[in-house]
LODRENMAR-178945 format. One record per residue: residue in three letters; z negated, x negated, y of N, C-alpha, C in turn. Coordinates in steps of 0.05 Angstrom, whole numbers, plus 5000, padded with zeros to 4 digits. Example, Ala and Ser with C-alpha at 12.3 -4.5 7.8 and 13.67 -1.06 7.14 Angstrom:
BEGIN
ala484447364886484447544910484447364934/ser485847434955485747274979484347425001/
// end
This chain:
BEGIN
unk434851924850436852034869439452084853/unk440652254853442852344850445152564860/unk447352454867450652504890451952534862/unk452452814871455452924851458352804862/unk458352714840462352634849463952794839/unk466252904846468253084837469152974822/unk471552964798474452894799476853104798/unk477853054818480153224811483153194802/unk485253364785487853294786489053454801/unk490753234821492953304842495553284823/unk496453634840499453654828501553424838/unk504153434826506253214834506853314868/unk506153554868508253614902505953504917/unk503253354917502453314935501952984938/unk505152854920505352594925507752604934/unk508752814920512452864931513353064935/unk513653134960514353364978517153414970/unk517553674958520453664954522053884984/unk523953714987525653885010525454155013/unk524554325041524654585042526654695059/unk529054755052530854925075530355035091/unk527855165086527255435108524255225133/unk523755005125521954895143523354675160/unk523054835187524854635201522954405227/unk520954405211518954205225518153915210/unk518653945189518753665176520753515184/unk521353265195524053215197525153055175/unk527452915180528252845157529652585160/unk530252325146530952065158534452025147/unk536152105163538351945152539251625157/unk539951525131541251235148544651325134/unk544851235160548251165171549850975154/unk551650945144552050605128554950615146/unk555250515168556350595193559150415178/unk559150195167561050015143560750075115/unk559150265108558850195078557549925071/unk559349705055557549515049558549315058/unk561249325075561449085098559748955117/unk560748705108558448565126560148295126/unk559348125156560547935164558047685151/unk556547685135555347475122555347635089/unk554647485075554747455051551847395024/unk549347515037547147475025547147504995/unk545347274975545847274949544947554940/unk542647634952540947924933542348184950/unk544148104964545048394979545648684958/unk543348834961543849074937546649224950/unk546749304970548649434979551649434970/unk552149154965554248974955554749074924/unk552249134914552849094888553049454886/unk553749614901555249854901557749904895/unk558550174891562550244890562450324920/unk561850294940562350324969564850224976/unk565950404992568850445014568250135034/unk569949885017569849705042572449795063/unk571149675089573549725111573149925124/unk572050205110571850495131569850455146/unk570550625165566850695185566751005185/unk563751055191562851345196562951395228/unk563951655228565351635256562651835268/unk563851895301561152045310562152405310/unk563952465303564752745288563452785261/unk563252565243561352625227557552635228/unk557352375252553652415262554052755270/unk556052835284556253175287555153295270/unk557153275251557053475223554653455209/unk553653175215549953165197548353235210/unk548953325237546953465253546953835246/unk549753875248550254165244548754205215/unk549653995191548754115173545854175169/unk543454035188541654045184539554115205/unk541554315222540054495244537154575243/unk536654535271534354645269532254355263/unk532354225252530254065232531553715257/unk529153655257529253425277530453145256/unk532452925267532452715245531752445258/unk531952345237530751985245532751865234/unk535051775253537251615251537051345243/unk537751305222538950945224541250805221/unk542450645235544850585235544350305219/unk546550305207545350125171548450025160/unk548249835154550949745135550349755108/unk550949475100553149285113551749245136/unk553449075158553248985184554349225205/unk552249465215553749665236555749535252/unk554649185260556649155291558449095280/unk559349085258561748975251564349205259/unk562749465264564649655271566249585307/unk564749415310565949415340565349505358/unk564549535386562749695420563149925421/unk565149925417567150195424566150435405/unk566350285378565950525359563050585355/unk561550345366558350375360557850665383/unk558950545409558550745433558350995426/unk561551025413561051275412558951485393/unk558751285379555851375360554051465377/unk553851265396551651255404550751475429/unk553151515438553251745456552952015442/unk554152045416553952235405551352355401/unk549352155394546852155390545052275409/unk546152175429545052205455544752535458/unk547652625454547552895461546753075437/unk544553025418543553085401540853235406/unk539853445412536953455420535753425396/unk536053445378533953415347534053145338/unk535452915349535452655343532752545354/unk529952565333527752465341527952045359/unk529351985337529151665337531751575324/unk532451365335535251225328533450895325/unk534750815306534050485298536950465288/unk536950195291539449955288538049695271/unk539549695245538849475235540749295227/unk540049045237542648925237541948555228/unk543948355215543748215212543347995239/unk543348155258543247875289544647685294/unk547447725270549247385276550547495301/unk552047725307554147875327552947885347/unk549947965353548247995371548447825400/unk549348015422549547805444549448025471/unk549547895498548647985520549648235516/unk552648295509554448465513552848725501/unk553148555478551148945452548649065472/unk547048785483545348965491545249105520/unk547749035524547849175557548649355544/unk550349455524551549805523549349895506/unk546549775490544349945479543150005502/unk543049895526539749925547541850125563/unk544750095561546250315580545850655568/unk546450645540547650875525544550975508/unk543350805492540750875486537950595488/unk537150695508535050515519533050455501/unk531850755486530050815460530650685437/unk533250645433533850475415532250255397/unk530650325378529250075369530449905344/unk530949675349532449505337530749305316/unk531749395284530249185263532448875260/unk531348765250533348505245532348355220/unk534148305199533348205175532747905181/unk529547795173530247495170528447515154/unk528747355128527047185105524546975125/unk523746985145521646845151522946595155/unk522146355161523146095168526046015153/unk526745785168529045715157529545575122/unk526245595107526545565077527245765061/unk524946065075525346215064527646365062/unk529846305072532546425086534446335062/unk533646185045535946115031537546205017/unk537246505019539046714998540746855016/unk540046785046541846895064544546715076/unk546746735066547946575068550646655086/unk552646585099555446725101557146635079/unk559746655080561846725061562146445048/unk561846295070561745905069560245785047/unk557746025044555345865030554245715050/unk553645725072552145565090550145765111/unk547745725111545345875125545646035146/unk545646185153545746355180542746405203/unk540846245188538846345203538346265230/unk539745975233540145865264540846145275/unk543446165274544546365295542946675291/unk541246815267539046965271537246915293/unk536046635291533746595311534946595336/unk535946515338537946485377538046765376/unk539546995366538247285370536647285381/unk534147245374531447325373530647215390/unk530646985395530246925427531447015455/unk534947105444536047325455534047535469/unk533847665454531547875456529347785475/unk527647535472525647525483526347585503/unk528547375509529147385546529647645555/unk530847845542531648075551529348265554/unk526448205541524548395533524648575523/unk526548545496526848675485524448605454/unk523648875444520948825420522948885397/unk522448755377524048865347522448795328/unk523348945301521748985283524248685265/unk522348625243522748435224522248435200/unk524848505187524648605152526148285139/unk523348255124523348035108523448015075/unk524847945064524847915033523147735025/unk521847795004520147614985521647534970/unk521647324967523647124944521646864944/unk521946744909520646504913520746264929/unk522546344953523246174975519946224995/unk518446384996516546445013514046424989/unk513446434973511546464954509246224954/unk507546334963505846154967505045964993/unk506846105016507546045037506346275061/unk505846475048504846775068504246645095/unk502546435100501546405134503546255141/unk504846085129507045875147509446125152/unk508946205135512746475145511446675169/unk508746775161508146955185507846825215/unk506046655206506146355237509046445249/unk511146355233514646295242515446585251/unk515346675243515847035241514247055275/unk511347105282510047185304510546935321/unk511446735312512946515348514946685359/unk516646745348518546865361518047095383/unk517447135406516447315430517047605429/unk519547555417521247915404519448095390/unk519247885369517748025344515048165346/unk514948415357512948635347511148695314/unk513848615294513448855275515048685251/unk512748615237514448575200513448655187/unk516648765171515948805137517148725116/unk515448575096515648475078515848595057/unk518748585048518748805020519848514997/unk520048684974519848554957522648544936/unk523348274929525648304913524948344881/unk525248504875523748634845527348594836/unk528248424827530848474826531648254791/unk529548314764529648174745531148314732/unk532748664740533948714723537148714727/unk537548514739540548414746540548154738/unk544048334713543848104701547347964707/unk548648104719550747914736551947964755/unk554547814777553847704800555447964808/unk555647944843557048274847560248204856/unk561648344844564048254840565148184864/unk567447954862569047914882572448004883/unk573348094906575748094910577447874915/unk579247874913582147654909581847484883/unk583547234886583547104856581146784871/unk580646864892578846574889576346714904/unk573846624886571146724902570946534926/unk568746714945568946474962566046284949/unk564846154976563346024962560546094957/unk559746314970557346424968557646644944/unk559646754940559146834911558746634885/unk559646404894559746144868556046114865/unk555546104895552546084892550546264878/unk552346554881550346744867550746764837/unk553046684830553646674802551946414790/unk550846194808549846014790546146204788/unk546046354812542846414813542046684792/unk544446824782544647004762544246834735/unk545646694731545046614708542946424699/unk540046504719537746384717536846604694/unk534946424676533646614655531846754667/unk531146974655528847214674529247274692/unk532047274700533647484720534947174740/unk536047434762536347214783533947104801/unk534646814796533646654817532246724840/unk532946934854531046904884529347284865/unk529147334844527247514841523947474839/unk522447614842520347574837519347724831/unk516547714811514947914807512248054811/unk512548184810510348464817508148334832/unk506348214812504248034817504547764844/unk507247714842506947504863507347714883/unk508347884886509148044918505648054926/unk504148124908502248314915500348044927/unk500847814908498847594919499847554949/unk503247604955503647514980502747695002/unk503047994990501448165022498948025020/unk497448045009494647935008493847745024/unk495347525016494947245027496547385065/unk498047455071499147505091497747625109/unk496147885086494448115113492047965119/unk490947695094488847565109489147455134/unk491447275130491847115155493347215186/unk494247515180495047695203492147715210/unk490547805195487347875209486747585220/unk485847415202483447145214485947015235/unk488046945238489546875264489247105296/unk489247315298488747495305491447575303/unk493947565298496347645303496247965304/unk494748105293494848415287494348535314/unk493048295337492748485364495948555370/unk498248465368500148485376503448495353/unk501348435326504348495315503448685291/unk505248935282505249185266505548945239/unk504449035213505448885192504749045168/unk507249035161506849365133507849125112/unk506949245084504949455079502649435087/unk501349295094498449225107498149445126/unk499749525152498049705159498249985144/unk500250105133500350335109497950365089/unk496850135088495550085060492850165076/unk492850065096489950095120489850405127/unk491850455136490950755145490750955121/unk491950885096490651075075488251065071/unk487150805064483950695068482250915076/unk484050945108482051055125482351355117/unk483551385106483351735100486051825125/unk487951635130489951755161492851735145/unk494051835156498151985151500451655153/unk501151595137503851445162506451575145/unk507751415156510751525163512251385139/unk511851135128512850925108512651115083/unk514851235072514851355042513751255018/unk513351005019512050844998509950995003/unk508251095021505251135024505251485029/unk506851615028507751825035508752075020/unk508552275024509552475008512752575017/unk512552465032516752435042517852285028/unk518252345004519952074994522552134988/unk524252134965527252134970527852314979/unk526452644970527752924976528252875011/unk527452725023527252745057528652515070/unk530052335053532052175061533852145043/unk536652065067539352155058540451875055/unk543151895059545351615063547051835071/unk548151635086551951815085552951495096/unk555751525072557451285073560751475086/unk561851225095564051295108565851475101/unk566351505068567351675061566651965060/unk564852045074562952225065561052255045/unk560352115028559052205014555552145021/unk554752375011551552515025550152455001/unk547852235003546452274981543252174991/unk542252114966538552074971538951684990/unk536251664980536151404997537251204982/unk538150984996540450784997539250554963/unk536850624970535250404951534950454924/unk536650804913536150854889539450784880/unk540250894861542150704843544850864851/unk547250794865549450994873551850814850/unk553451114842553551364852551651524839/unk549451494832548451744818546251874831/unk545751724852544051754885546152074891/unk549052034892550152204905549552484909/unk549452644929548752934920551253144927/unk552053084946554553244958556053084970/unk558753274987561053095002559753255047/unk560053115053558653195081560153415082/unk562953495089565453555099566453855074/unk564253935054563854125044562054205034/unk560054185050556554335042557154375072/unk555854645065554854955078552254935098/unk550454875079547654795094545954695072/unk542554705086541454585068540754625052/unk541054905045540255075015541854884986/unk545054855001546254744976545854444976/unk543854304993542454024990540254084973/unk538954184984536654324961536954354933/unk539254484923540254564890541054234885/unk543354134900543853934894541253684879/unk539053694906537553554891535653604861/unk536353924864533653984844535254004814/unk537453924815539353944791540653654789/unk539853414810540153144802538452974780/unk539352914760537952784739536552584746/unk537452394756536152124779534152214799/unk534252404806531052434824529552544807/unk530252774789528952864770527752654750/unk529252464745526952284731524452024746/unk525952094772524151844786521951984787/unk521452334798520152434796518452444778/unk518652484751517352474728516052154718/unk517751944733517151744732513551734749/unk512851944760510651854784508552054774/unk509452314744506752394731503252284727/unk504252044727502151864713500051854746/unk500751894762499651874796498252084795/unk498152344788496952584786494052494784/unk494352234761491052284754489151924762/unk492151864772489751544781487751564799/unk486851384810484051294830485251314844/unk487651164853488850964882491651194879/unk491351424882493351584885492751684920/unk490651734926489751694950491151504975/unk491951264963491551084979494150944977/unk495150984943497350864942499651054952/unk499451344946500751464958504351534936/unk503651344920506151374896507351134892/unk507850994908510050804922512550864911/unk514350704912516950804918517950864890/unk519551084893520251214864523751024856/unk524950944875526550794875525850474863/unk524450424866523250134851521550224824/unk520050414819519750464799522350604780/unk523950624785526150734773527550424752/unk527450344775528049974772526449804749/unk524049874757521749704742521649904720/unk522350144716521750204685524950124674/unk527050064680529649944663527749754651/unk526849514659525649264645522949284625/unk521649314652519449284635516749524635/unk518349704634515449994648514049964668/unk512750104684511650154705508350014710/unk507549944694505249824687505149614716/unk506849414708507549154733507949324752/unk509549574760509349654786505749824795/unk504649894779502550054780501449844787/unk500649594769498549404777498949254801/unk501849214808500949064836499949284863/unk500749494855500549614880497049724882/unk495849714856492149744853491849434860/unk493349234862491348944867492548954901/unk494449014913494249044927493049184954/unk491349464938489949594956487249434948/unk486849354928483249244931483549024940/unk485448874954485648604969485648744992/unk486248895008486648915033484049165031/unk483049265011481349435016478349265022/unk478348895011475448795012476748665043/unk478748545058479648545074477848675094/unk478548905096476949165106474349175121/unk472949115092470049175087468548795099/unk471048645097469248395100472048165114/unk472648255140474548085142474047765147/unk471547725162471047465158470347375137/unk470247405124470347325090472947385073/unk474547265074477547355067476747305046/unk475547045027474747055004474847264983/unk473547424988473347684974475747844966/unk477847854978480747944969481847834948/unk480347644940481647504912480047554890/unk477947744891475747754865477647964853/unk478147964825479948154808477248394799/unk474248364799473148484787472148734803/unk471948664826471348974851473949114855/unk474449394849475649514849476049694873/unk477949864882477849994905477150314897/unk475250384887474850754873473750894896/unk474551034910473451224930471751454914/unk469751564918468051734909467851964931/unk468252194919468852494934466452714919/unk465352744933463752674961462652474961/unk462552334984459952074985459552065016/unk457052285025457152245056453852305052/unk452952215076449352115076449752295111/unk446652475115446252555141447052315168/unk445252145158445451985181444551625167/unk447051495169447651295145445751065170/unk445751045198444450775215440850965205/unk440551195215437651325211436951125182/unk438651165158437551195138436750835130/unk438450755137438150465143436150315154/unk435650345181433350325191430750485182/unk430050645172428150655161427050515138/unk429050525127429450315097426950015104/unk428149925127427349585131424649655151/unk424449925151421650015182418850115159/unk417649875153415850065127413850245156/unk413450225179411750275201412550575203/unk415350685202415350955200415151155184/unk413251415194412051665170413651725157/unk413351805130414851825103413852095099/unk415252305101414352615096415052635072/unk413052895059412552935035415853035028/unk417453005013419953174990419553234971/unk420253484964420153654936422253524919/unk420253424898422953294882423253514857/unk425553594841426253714827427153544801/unk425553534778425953324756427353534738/unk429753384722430653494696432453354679/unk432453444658433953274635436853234654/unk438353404672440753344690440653214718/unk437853064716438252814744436052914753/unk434852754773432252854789433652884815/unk433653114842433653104857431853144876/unk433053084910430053004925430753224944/unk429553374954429953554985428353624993/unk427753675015427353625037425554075031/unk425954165020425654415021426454645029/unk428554565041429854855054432454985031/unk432455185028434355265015436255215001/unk437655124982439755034988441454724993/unk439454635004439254365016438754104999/unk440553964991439853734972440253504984/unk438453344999438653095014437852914996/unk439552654990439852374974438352244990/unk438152285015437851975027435451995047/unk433152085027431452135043428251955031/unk429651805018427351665004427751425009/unk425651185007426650825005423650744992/unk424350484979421450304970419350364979/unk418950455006416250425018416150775019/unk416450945008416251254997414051254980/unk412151414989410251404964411951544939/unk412951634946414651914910417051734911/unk417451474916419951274907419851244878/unk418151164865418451144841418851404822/unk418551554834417051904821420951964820/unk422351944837423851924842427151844833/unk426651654819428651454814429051494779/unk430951684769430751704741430351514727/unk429251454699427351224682430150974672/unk432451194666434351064659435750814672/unk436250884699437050724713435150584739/unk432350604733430450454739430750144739/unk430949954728431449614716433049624737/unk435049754737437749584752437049614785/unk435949854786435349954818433049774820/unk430749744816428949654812428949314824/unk431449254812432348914809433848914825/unk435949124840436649124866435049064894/unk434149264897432049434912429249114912/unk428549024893426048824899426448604902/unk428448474872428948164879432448164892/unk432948264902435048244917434448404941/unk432848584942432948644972434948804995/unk435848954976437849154987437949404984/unk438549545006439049845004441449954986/unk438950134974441750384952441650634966/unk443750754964443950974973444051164947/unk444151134924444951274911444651234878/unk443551354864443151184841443051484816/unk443851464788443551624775443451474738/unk442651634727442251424701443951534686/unk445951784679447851744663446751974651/unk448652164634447552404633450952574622/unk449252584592452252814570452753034588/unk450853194595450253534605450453604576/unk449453534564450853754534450654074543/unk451854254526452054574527453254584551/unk454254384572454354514597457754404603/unk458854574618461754494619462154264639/unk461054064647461153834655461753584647/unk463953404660464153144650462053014648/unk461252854635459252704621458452424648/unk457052394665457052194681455251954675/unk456251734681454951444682452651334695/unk451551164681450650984697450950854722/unk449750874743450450774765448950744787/unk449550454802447350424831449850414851/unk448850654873450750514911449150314923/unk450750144937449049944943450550024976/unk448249954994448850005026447949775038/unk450149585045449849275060449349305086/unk447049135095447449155124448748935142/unk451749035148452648815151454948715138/unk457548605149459248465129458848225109/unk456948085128455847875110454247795092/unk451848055096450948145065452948295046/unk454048465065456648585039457648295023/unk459548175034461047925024458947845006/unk456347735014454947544989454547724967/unk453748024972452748224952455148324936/unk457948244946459848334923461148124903/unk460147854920461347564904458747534882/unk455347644895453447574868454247824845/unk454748044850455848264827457348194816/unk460347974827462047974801460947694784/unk458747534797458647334779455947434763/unk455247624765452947804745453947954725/unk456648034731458248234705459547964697/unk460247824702461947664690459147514667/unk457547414674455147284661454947464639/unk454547714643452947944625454648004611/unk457648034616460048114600459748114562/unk459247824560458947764533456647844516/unk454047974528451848094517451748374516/unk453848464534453948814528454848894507/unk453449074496455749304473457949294478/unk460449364457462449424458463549624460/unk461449884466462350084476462050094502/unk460049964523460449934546461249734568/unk462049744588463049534609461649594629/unk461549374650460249354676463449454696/unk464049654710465449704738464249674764/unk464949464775463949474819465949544823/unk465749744839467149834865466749864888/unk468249834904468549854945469650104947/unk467550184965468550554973467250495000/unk467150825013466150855034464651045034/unk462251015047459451275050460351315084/unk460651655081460551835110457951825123/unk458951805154456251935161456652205175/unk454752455164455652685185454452635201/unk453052505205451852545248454752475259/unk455352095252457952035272460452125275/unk461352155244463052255234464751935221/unk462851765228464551515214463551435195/unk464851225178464851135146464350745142/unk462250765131461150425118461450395096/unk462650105097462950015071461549955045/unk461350085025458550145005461449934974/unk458749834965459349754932457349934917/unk459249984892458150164872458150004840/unk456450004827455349854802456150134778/unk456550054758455750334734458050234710/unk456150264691455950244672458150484656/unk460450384653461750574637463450554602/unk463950734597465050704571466850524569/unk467450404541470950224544472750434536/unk474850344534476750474532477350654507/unk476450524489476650554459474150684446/unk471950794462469550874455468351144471/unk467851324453466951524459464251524479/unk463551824490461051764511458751844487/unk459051954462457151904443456251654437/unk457051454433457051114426456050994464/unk457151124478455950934502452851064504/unk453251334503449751304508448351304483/unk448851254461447051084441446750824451/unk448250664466447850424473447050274489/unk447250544509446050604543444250444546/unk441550444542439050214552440049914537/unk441149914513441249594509443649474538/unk445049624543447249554563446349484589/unk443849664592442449614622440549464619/unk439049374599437949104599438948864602/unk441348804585443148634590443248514621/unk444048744633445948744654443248704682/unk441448864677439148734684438148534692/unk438748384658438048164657440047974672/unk442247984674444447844687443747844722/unk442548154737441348144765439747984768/unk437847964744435247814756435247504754/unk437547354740438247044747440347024769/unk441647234780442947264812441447264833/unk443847174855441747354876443347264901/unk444447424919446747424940446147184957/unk444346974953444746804967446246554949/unk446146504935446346334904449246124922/unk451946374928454146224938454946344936/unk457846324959459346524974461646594960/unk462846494932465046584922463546724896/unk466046874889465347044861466846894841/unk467146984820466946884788469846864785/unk471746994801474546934804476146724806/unk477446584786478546524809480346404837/unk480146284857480946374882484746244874/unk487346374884489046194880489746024899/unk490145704889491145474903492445554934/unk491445384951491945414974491145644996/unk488745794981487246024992485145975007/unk483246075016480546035039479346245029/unk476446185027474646285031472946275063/unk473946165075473046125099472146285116/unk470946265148470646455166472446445187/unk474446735190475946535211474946595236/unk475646595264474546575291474746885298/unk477347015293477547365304477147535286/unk475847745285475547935268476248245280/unk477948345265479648545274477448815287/
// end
């Protein structure tokens, strides 16, 4: 049997949409910095703080005007953002807020706010003036993880956060919950989410990450005496390997992980949104969201505007060099447009995301944020940002494929590779016949050649994979010689359906990439999936040391289509590929010693053996089953 896989390279505009003047259907996200970087608390990692921002001004609602005029026509997604918005006071929020109102292109208005000010009053003039209003609120997760959130005192604010929030409940009011990762939560993912989903308010968290190792001192203070929460950040700066509440790459990624398991096995996901987890899910699925990390909207499509006017990209890349114009003399959006395409700082974040053109998980990862990779290449290159965001999708991608088995999110050796095309007529048909030796097996024209054997069915045109199984009389006739052993040792002493199998093949004379070794494997079931991807990595791991050094063992988790339903099962893929450092001349001189080996490593396995893989698991993890499965 043999399924052609494409590869293709995607240009940069179809990870990053650059702004079009003349399309006035995309919309576009401004946040408001309604204070600049005023704020009535005093958090140690506050980036905002560590700006040249206008303390004391506000953005008035003659200017929400003017950002509407400038960008007619084209719908926006408001956010009202500090610093602390309420610090502006009822009156001046109002009139924002009315302004808004009489906005017809104002898709959505959000308010994000620290929740210390928060009280009956605010929310009787939101449910009066804008009812739609959806309101985020910063909390670090429980009162440990909070410890970088401090006021001016140096003393915690999260009491009076949570009384918010219970605020809210009583009011029935839903809000979203943006949480920082700091080693205050690390290693903690279910006790902070637990604390996070008590609260009745809380719909919706997101957990982003303090990537913050390349700050190396504290953010300045005004007058001649700091107060005391700057004393505190000056002692957490002068931690070696950055400040104190940073963390890196690898731990964020262990913490979605550990997080989206226990959002699934708790059931919390019937009722609470939790990104990146669900961003990461709907790429999976082949679906759109809205989160720019995952998105082709990324800076060209969000703005800032601070009190003074000034109009620039999003808040999270580095100001002033974010800046693009002054509100109060740009024309329209043509001269936003030049502005951006002649900014050096997007122009290199951009170039920063070349390397996406040609990955696996460009699909899925979607780029992530060109603003943190801007960041992460000051230090240490993009590598740490690339790798957490690939361990992150193959954690939530075996997630997926095997939620009662959270186990599996922790194996480093199954990878998340989607394969284009990979769709079967009818994937339950093909299945059930597989295990039915009782039903007729019609004759197929098989077509043998030095470029793969294929099987069809006879009609024109028509090349059907999945029309054969063990109990086929032309099964063996079938199954190229090369990659026979491994299918063979699948398929008998293991006892599982392949969908797909090919033995590896130069094409010489022919303008084709040179393809691998390789078996699809089709589980029936999550719980054969789970055992069949924990016995593969402890069979490559066994065999590792007996293969050539021109070749390696790759598993991967993809998905096989079905065209009857139109829906997609979770398939592992086996194959034998080159290393890094070795030509495909040297791998297929080496080709059969590699698949003996490896062979040989299937046939002392076998998916019942035990339920973890060769990984492994980190301290305080589960392999367990939990009770709900999404």
């Amino acid at each position: 049997m043999h399924r052609t896989t494409e590869r293709h390279h995607h240009g940069i505009e179809q990870l990053y949409r650059s702004l079009d003047s003349d399309d006035a259907d995309t919309a576009v996200s401004v946040i408001v910095k309604v204070r600049g970087e005023t704020c009535d608390i005093d958090c140690l990692y506050c980036y905002e703080k560590r700006k040249e921002a206008p303390g004391g001004a506000r953005v008035g609602a003659a200017q929400i005007g003017r950002l509407a005029d400038l960008f007619r026509g084209r719908h926006l997604a408001v956010e009202i953002h500090g610093g602390e918005p309420l610090t502006a006071g009822r009156e001046h929020i109002a009139e924002i807020l009315r302004e808004l109102a009489a906005l017809p292109k104002v898709a959505r208005v959000t308010l994000q706010t620290n929740g210390v000010l928060l009280d009956e009053d605010w929310l009787d003039l939101f449910e009066e003036l804008c009812p739609t209003l959806q309101i985020g609120i910063s909390l670090d997760g429980d009162a440990q993880g909070n410890a970088w959130r401090v006021g001016y005192d140096g003393k915690p604010v999260y009491p009076r956060v949570a009384e918010a929030l219970n605020l809210l409940a009583v009011r029935g009011r839903s809000v979203g919950v943006i949480a920082a990762v700091t080693p205050a939560v690390l290693g903690r993912a279910e006790a902070v989410l637990d604390h996070l989903a008590g609260f009745g308010s809380v719909n919706a968290v997101s957990f982003v990450p303090c990537f913050d190792t390349a700050i190396d001192r504290p953010t300045a203070a005004t007058g001649r005496r700091a107060p005391a929460s700057r004393l505190l950040q000056q002692a957490a700066v002068a931690s070696d390997g950055g400040p104190a509440w940073a963390i890196h790459p690898d731990d964020y990624a262990e913490f979605v992980v550990a997080a989206t398991a226990h959002w699934i096995s708790a059931g919390h996901f019937a009722r609470l949104k939790l990104e990146p987890a669900v961003s990461t899910i709907r790429r999976l699925r082949g679906l759109g969201t809205g989160f720019c990390h995952f998105s082709d909207l990324k800076c060209d499509h969000v703005f800032t505007l601070y009190p003074d006017g000034r109009l620039g990209s999003c808040d999270e890349l580095p100001w002033p060099q974010a800046q693009l114009t002054l509100l109060d003399t740009t024309n329209d959006q043509r001269e936003i447009t030049e502005a951006q395409q002649g900014s050096n700082l997007l122009n290199q974040g951009k170039a920063l995301m070349d390397k996406c053109t040609t990955c696996d998980y460009r699909s899925t990862c979607g780029g992530g944020c060109v603003a943190t990779r801007w960041r992460m290449n000051l230090v240490d290159g993009q590598d740490a940002y690339c790798d957490y965001r690939m361990r992150m999708v193959d954690g939530i991608a075996a997630l997926l494929a095997q939620p009662n088995h959270p186990g599996g999110a922790w194996c480093r050796t199954l990878r998340w590779r989607p394969r284009t095309p990979n769709s079967m007529h009818d994937v339950a048909g093909f299945a059930a016949r597989w295990d039915d030796g009782t039903t007729p097996r019609g004759t197929v024209r098989l077509s043998t050649s030095a470029h793969g054997n294929i099987n069809t069915v006879g009609r024109p045109g028509i090349h059907e994979a999945d029309d054969l199984d063990p109990a086929h009389p032309q099964w063996r006739d079938a199954i190229e010689p090369g990659v026979w052993p491994l299918v063979h040792t699948v398929t008998h002493r293991w006892n599982l359906i392949t969908y797909d199998s090919c033995e590896g093949h130069a094409y010489p004379g022919l303008e084709l990439e040179p393809a691998a070794r390789k078996v699809g494997i089709l589980a029936r079931g999550q719980n054969e999936y789970a055992r069949v991807a924990a016995a593969l990595c402890r069979a490559t791991s066994a065999a590792a040391p007996g293969l050539p050094v021109s070749i390696t063992v790759t598993l991967s988790r993809s998905e096989l289509a079905c065209e009857t339903t139109g829906g997609a099962t979770p398939v592992l893929d086996l194959a034998l590929q080159p290393t890094a450092d070795h030509n495909w001349d040297d791998y297929f001189a080496h080709l059969d010693d590699a698949t003996a080996v490896f062979a040989d490593a299937l046939r002392d396995e076998h998916p019942s053996f035990g339920p973890a893989c060769s990984c492994p698991i980190p301290a305080g993890r589960t392999t367990g089953k939990p009770e709900v499965e999404p």
